[in-house]
Backbone bond lengths (Angstrom), bond angles and torsions (degrees), N, CA, C in turn:
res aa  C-N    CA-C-N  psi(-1)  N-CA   C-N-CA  omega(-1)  CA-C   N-CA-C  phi
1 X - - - 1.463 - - 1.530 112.31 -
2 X 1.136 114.34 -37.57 1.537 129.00 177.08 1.254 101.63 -43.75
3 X 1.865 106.17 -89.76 1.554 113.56 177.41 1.612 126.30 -41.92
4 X 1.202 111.07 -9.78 1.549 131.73 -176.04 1.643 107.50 -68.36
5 X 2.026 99.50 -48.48 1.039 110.55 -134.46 2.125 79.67 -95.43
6 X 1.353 121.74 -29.64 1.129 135.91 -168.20 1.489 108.64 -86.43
7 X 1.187 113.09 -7.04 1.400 140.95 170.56 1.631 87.29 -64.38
8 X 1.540 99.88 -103.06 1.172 108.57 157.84 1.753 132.68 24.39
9 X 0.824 83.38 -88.79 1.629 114.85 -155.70 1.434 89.98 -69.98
10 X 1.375 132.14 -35.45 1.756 147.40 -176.49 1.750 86.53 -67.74
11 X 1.558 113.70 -61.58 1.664 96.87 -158.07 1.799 104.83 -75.74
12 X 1.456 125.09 -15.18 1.310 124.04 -155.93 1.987 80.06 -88.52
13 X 1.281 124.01 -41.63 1.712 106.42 173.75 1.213 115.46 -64.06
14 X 1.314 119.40 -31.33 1.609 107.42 -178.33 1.764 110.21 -86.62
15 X 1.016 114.76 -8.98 1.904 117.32 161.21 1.410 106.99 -73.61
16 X 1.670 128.79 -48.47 0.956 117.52 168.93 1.526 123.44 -52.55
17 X 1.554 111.75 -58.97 1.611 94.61 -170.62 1.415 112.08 -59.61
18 X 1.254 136.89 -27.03 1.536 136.31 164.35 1.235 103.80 -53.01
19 X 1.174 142.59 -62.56 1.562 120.22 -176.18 1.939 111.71 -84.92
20 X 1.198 128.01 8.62 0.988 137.55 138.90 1.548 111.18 -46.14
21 X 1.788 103.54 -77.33 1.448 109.45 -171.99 2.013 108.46 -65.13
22 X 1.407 111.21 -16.87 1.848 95.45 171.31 1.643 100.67 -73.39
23 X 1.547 135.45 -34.75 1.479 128.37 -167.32 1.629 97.76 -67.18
24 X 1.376 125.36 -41.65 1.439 103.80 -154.40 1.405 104.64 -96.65
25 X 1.720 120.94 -7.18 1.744 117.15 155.69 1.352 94.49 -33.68
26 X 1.678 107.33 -69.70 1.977 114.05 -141.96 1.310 106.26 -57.43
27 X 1.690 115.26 -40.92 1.486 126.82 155.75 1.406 125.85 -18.79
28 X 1.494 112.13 -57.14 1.271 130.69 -148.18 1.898 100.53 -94.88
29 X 1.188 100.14 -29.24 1.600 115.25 -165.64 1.670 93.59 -81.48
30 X 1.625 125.45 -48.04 1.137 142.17 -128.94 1.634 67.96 -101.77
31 X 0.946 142.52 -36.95 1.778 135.84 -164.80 1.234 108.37 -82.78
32 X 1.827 113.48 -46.01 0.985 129.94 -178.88 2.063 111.90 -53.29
33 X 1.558 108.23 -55.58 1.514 108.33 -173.30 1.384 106.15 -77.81
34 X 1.319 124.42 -19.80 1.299 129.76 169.02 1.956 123.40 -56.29
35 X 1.227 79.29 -53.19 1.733 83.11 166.43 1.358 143.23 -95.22
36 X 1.776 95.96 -1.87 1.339 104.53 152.86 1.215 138.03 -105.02
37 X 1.970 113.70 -8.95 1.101 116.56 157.72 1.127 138.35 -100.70
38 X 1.453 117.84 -3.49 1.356 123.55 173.58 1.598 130.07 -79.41
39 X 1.909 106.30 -1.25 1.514 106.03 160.01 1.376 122.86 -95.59
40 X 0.967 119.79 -8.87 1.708 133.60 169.32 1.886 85.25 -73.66
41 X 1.311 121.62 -71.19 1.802 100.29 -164.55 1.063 106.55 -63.45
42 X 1.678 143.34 -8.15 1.258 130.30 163.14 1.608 114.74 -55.19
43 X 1.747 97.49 -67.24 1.219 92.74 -163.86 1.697 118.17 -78.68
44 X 1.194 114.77 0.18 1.269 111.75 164.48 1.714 127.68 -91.43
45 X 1.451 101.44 -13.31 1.218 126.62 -178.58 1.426 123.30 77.06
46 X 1.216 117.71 156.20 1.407 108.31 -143.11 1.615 110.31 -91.60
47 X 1.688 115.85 -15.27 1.586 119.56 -174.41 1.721 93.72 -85.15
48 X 1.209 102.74 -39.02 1.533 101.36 -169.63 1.794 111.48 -68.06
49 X 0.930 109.52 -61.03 1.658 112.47 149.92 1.314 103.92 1.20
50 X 1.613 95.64 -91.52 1.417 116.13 -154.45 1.439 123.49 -69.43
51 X 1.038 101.67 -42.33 1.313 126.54 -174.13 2.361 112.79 -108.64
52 X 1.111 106.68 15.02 1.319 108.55 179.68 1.878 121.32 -107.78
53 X 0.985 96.87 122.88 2.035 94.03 -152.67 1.072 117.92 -88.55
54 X 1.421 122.24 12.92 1.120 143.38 -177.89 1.374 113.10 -106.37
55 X 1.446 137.56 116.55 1.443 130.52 137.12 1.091 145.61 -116.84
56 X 1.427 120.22 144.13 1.551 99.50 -153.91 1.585 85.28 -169.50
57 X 1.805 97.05 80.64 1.401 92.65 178.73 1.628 142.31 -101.68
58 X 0.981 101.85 16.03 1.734 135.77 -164.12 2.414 90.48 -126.16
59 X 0.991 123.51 37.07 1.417 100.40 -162.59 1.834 90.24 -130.76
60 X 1.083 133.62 175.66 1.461 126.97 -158.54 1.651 90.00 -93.27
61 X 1.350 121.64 -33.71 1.677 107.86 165.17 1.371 119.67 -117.48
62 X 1.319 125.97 77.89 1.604 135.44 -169.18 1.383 113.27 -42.31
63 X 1.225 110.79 132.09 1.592 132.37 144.16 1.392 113.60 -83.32
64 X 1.268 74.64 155.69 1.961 92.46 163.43 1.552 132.97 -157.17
65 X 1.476 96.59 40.90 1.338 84.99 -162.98 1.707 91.13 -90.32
66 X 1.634 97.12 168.40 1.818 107.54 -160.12 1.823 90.36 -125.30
67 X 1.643 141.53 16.01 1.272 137.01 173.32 1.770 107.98 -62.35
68 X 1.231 93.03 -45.68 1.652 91.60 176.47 1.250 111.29 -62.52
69 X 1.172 131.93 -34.24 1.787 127.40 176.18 1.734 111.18 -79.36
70 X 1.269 119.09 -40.14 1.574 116.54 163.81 1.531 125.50 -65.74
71 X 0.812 121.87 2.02 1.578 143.71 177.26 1.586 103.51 -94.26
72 X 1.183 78.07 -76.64 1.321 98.78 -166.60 1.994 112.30 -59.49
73 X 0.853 118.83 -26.00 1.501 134.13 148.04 1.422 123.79 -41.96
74 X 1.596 98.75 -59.65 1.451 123.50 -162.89 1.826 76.62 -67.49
75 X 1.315 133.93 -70.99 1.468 142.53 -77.09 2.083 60.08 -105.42
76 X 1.152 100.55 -58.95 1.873 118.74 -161.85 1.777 101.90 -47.89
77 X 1.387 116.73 -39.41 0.848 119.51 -168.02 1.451 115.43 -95.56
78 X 1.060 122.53 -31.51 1.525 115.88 155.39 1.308 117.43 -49.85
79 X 1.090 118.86 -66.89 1.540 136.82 170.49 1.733 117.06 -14.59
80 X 1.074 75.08 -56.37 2.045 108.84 -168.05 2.092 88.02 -72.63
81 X 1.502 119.73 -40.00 1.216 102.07 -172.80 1.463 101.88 -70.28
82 X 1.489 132.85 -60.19 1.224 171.40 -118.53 1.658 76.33 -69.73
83 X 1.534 113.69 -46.62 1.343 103.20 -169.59 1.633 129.10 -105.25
84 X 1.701 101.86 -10.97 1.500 110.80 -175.02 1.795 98.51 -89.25
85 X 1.874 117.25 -25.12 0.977 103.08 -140.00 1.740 86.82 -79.09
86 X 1.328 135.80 -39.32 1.477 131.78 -156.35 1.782 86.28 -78.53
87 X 1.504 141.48 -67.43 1.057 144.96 -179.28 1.897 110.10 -21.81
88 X 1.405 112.35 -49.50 1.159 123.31 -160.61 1.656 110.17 -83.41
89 X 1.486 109.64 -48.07 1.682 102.42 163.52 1.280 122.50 -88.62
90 X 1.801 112.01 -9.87 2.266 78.04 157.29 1.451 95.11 -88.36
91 X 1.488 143.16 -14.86 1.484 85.62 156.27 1.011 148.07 -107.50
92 X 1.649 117.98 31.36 1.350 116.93 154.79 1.599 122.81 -88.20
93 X 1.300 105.84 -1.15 1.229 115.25 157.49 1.738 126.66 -55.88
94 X 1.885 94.24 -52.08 1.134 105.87 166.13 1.438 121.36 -62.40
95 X 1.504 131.29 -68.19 1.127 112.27 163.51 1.855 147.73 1.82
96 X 1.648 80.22 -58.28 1.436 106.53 -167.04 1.359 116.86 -81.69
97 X 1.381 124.39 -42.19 1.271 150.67 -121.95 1.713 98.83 -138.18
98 X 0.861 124.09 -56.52 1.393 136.67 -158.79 1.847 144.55 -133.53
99 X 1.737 87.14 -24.45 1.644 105.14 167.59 1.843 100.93 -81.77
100 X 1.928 92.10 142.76 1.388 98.10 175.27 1.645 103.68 -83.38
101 X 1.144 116.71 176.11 1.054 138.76 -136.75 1.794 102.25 -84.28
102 X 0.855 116.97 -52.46 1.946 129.48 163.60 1.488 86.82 -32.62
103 X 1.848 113.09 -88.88 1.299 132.26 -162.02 1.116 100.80 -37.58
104 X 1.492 136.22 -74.75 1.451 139.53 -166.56 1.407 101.98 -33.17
105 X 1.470 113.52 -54.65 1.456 99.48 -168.59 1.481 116.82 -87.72
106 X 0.861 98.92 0.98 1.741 102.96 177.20 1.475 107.01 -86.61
107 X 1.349 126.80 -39.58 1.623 133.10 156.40 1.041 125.47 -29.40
108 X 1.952 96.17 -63.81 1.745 117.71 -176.74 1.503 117.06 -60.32
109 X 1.459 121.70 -36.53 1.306 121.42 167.45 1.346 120.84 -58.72
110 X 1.761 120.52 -35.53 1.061 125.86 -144.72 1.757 85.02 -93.40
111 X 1.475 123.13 -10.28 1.820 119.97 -176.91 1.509 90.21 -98.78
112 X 1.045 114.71 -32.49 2.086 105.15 171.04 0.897 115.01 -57.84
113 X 1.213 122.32 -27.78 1.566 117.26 -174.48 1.530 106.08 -99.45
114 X 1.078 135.20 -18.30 1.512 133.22 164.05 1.407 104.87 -70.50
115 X 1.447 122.79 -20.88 1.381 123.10 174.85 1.190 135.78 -70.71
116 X 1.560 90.91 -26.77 1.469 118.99 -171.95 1.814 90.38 -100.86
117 X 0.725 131.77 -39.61 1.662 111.27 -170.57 1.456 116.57 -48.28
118 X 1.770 118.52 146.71 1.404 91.68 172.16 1.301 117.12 -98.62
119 X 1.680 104.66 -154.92 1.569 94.54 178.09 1.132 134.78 -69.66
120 X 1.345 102.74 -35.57 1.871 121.89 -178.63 1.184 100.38 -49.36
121 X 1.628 127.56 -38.56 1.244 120.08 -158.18 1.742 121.53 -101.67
122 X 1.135 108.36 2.13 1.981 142.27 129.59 0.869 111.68 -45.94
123 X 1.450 115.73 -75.61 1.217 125.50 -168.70 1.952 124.70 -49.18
124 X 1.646 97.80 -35.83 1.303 124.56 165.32 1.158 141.07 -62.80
125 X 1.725 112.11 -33.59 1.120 151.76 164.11 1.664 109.34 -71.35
126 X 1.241 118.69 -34.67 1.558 121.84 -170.38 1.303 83.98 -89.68
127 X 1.817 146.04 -54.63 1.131 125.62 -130.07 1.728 88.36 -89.87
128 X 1.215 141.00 -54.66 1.303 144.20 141.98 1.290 132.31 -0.51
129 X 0.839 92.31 -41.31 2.120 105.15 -160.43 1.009 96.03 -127.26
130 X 1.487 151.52 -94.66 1.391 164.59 -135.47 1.865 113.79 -67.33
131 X 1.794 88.27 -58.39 1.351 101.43 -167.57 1.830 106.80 -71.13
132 X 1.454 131.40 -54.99 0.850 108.27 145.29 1.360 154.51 -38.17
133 X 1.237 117.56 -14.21 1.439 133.54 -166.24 1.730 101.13 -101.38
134 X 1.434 119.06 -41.19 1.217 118.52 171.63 1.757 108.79 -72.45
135 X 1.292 127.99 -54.10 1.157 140.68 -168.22 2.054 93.49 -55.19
136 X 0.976 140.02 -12.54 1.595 145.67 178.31 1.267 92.99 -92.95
137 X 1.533 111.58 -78.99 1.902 124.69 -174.13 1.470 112.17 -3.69
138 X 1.671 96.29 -72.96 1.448 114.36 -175.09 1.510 107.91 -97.58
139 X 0.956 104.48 22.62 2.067 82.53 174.42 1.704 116.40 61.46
140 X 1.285 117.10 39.24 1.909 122.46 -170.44 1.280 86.14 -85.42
141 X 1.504 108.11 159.22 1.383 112.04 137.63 1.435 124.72 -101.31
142 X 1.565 120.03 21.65 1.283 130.00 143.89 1.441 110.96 -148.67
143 X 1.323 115.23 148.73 1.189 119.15 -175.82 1.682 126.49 -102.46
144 X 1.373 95.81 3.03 1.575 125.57 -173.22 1.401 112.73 -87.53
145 X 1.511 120.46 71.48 1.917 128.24 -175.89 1.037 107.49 -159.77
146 X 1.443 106.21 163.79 1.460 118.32 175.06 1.672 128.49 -12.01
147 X 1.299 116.38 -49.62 1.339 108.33 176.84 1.787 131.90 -85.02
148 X 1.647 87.86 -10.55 1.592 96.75 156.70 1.701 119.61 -75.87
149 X 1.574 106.62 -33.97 1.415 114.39 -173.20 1.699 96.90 -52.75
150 X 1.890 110.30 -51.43 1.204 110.18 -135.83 1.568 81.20 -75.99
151 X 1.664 138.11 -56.34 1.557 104.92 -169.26 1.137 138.06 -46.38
152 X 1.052 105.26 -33.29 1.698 125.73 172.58 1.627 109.67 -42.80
153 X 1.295 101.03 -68.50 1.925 107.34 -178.98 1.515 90.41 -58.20
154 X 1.172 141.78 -56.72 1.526 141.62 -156.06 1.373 90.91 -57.18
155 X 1.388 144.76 -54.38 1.324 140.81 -156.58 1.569 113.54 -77.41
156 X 1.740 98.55 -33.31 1.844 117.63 179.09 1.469 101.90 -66.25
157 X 1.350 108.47 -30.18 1.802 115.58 -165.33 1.302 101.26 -71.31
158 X 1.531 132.26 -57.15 1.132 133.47 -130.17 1.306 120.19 -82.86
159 X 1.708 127.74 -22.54 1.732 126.81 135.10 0.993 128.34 -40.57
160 X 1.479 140.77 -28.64 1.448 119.41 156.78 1.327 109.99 -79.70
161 X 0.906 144.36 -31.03 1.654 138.53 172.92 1.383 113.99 -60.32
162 X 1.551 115.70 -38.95 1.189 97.03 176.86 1.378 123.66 -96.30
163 X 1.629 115.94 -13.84 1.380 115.52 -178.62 2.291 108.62 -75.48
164 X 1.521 97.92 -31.55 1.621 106.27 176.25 1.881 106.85 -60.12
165 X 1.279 100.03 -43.74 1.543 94.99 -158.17 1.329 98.82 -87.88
166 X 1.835 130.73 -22.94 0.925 124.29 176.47 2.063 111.01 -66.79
167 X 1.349 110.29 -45.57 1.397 106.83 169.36 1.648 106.98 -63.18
168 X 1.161 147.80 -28.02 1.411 144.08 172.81 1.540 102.70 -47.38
169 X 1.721 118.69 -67.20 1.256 100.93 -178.73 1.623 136.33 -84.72
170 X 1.321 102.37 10.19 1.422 111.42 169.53 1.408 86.43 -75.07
171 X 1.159 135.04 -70.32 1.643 127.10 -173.48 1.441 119.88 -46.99
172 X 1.128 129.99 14.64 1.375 125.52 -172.68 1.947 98.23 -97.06
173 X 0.974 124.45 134.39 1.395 127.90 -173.38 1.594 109.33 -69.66
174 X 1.351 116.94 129.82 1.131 121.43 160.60 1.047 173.38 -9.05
175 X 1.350 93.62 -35.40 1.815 152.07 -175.43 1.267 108.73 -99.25
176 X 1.134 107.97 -27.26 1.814 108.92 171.54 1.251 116.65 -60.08
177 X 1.850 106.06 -50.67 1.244 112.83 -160.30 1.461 106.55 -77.25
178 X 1.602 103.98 -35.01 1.635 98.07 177.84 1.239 141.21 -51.14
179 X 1.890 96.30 -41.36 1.187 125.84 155.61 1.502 110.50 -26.78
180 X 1.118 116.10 -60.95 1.413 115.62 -137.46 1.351 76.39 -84.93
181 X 1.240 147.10 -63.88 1.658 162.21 -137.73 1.321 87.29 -54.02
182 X 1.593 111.40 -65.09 1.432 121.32 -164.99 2.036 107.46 -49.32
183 X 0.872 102.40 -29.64 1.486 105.88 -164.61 1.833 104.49 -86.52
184 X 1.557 99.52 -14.60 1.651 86.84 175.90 1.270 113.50 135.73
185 X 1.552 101.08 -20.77 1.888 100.92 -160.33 1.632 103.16 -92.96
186 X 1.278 97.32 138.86 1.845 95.46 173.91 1.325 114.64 -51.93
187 X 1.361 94.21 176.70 1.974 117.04 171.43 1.521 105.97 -63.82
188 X 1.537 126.23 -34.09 1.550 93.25 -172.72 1.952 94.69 -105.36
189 X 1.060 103.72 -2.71 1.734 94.93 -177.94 1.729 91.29 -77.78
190 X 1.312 125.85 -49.57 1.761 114.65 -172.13 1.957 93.64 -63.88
191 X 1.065 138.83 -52.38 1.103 129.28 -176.77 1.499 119.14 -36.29
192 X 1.509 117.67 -43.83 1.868 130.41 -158.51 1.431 92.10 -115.91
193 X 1.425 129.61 5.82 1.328 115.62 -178.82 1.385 115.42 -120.48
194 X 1.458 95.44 -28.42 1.837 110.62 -174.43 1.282 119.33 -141.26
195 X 1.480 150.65 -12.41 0.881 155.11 77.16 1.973 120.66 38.14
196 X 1.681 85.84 -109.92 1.535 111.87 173.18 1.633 106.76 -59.12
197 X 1.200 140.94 -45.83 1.125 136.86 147.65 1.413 133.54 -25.34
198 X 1.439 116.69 -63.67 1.124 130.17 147.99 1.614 155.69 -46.48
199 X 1.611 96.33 -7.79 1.511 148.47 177.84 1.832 127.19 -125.59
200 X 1.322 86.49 16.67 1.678 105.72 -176.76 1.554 109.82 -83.14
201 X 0.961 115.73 -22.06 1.907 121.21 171.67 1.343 91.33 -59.81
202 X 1.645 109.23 -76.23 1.547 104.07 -177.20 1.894 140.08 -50.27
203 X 1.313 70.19 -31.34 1.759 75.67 167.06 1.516 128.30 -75.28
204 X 1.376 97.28 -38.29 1.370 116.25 175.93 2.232 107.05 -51.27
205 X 1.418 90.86 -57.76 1.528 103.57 158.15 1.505 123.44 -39.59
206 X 1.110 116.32 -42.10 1.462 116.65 -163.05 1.661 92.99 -75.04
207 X 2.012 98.80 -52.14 1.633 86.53 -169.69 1.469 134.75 -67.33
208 X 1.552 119.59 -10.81 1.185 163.41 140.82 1.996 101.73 -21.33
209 X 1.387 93.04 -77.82 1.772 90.60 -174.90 1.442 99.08 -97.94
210 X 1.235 131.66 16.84 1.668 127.42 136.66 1.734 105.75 -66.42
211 X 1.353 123.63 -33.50 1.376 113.18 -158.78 1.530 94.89 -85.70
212 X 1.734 113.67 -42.65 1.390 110.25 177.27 1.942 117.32 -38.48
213 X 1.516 89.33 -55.33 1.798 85.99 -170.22 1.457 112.87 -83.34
214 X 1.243 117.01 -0.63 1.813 121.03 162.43 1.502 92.93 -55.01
215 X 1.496 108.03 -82.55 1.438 134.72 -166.69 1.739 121.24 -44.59
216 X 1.359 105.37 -21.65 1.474 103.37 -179.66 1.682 102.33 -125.19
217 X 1.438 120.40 22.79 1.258 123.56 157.69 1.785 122.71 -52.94
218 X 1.196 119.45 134.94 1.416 112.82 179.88 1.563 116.66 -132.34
219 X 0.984 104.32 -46.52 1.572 113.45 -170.21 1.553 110.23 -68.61
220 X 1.607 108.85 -59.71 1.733 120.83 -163.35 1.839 94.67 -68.91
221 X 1.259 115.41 -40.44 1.597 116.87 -170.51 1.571 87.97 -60.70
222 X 1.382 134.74 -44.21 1.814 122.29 -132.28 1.701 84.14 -92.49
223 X 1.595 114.61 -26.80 1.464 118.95 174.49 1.636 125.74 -56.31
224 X 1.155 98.06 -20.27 1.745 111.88 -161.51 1.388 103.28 -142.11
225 X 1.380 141.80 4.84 1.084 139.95 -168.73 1.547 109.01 -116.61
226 X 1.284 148.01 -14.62 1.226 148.90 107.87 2.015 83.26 155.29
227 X 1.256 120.17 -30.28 1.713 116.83 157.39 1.782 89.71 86.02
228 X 1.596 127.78 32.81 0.733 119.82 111.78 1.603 172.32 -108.43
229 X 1.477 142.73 -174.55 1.559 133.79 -157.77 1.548 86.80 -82.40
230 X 1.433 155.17 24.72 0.712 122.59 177.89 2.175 136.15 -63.94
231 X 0.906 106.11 -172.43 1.773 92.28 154.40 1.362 102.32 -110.97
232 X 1.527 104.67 164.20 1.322 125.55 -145.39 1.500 113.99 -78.22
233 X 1.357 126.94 121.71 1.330 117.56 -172.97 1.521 92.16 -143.37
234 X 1.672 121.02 152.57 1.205 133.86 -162.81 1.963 102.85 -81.87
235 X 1.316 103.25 -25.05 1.287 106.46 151.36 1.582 142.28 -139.90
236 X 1.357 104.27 49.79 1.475 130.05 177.21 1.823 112.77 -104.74
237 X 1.491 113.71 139.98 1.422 99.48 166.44 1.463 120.35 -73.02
238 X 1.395 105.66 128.34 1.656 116.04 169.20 1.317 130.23 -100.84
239 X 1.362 139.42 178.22 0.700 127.91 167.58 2.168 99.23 -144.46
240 X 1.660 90.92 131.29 1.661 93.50 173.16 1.165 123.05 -71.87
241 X 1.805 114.19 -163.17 1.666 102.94 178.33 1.703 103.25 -100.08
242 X 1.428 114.42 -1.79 1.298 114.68 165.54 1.447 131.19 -103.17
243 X 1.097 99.11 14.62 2.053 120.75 166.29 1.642 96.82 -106.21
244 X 0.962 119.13 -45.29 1.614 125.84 177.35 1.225 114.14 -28.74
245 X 1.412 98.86 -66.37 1.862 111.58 -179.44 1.485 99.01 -69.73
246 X 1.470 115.50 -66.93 1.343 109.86 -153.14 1.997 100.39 -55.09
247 X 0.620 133.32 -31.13 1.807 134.35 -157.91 1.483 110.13 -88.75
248 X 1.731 100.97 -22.78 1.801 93.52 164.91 1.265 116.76 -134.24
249 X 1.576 116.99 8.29 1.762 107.33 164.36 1.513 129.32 -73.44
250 X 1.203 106.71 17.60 1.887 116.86 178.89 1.366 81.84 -91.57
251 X 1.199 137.12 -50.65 1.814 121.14 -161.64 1.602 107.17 -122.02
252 X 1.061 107.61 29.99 1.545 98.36 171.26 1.045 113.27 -86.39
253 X 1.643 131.30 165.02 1.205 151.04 155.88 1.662 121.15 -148.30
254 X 1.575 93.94 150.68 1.522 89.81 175.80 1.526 127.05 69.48
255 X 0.823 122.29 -144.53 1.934 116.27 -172.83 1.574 96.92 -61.72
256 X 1.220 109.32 -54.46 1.414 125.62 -168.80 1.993 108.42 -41.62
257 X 1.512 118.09 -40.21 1.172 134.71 156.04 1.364 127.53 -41.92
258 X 1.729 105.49 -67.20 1.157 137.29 158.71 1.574 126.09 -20.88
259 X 1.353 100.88 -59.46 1.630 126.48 175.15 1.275 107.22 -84.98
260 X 1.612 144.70 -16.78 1.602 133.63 -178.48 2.243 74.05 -96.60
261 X 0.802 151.83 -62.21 1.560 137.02 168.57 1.413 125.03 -13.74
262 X 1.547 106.12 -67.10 1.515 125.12 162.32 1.301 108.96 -49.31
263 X 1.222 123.39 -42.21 1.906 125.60 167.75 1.586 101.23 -51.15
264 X 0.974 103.63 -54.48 1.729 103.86 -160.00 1.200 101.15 -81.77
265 X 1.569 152.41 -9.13 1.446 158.14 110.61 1.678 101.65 -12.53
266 X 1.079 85.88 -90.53 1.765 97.74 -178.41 2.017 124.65 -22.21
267 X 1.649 93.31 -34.15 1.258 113.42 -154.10 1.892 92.87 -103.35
268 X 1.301 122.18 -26.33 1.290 130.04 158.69 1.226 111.53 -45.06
269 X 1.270 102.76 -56.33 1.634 123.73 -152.40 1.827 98.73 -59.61
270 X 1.006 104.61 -64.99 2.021 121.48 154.63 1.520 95.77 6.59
271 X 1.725 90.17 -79.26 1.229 101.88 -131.81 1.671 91.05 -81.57
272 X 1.497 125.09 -36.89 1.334 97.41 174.75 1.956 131.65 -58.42
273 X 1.671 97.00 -23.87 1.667 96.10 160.77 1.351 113.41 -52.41
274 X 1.232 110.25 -56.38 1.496 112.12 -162.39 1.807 115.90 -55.99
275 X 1.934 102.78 -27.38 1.523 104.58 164.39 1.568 108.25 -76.99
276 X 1.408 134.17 -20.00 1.165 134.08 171.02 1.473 101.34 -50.97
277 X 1.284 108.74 -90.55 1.766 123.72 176.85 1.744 102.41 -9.71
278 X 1.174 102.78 -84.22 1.709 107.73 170.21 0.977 132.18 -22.04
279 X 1.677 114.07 -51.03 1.609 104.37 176.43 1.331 101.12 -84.31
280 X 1.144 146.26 -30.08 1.603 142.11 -179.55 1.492 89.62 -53.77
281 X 1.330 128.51 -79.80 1.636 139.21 -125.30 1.891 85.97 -73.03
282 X 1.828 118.86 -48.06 1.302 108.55 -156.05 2.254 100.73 -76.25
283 X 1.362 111.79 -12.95 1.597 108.13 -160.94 1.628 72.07 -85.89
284 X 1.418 140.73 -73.88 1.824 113.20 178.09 0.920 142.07 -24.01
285 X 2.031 103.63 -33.78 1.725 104.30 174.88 1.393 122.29 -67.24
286 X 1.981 108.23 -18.74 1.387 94.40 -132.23 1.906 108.00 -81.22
287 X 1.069 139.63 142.75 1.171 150.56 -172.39 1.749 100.09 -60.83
288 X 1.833 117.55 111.50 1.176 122.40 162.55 1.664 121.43 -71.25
């Protein structure tokens, strides 16, 4: 029992210093964008920053305002949920719930492998396929904007949504469904009533780190998104706050540096709401 217990006690210190060493990354990162982006919003000031719709940072009198990239973020990434998020839990519904057993797994491989693709190769797929294909649809004379960006993320999104929510309702207890059976209600009313209900923490989760990898997309958006400052239009080229940095920190200098930093501050900031949202929305879901 001794050596059992010293057993123990050896693996519970070495779990700690591992989640020791994940707190003082976020530490280290969170210090790091902090002190390099918060003198660019000084000296540019902080409404104009934020709120200034103009950029133009390479120009003989620089702007900087970053509204067109927070918009345009927001605008792409809603968009992109609006369509992965209903697509993605009926079919992990299906999966879970209702595909026979061949099919299921022939599905499940086929979302591993969208999981596994990278971005470049999205990104490749949109400039190929999408961007031409929209630029015909509507009659553009480019097909490279916002609503090419947003299918693109919608299609990148939709493996974590469906692989999270599909493990959510495998976790839903058993007894629910019987429950419900016993009382009268069909197979797909206990599925959409008690079930998916009952698996709403997890789902809630899935759509959660669907919004994360919408929101911190860089490469496939800057491929299909036309990579300019414009403001945000459903068919105008845009540019996000994570094409922003990536498309001019090879030659920046000086404030101009400073402020694609303060972007990537800004773009932190997101994402720690968005872990806010999460832990609020999933401790409401969770089943007492």
């Amino acid at each position: 029992m001794k050596k059992q217990k010293s057993v123990e006690n050896i693996f519970k210190t070495i779990f700690l210093i591992f989640g020791m060493f994940s707190i003082a990354f976020v530490i280290f990162i969170s210090i790091f964008l902090i002190i390099s982006g918060v003198p660019a919003i000084t000296k540019i000031g902080f409404f104009k920053f934020m709120f200034g719709t103009k950029w133009a940072s390479t120009a003989a009198k620089p702007s900087f305002g970053i509204l067109p990239f927070i918009l345009t973020s927001v605008y792409g990434t809603c968009g992109a949920l609006l369509v992965s998020v209903p697509v993605g839990i009926f079919c992990a519904v299906y999966l879970a719930k209702m595909a026979p057993g061949p099919v299921a797994a022939a599905v499940r491989e086929a979302v591993d492998l969208l999981a596994a693709i990278p971005s470049v190769v999205y990104g490749l797929f949109g400039m190929i396929i999408i961007v031409p294909s929209v630029r015909k649809l509507f009659n553009l004379p480019d097909g490279a904007n916002l609503f090419s960006a947003t299918v693109v993320l919608a299609i990148m999104v939709l493996p974590s949504i469906i692989s999270e929510s599909e493990t959510a309702l495998r976790a839903v207890p058993k007894e629910y469904e019987e429950g419900s059976l016993a009382l009268g209600a069909t197979y797909t009313e206990t599925v959409f009533k008690v079930s998916l209900p009952a698996a709403r923490s997890g789902v809630l989760t899935s759509v959660i780190l669907g919004t994360g990898r919408a929101i911190g997309e860089a490469m496939a958006v800057m491929m299909v998104a036309g990579n300019v400052a414009n403001m945000p239009g459903i068919f105008k080229s845009v540019r996000f706050l994570t094409t922003a940095v990536a498309s001019e920190m090879s030659y920046s200098s000086g404030l101009q540096r400073q402020a694609l930093f303060s972007i990537a501050l800004v773009l932190f900031f997101f994402i720690i709401m968005i872990n806010v949202v999460l832990r609020k929305l999933t401790s409401k879901g969770e089943v007492k």
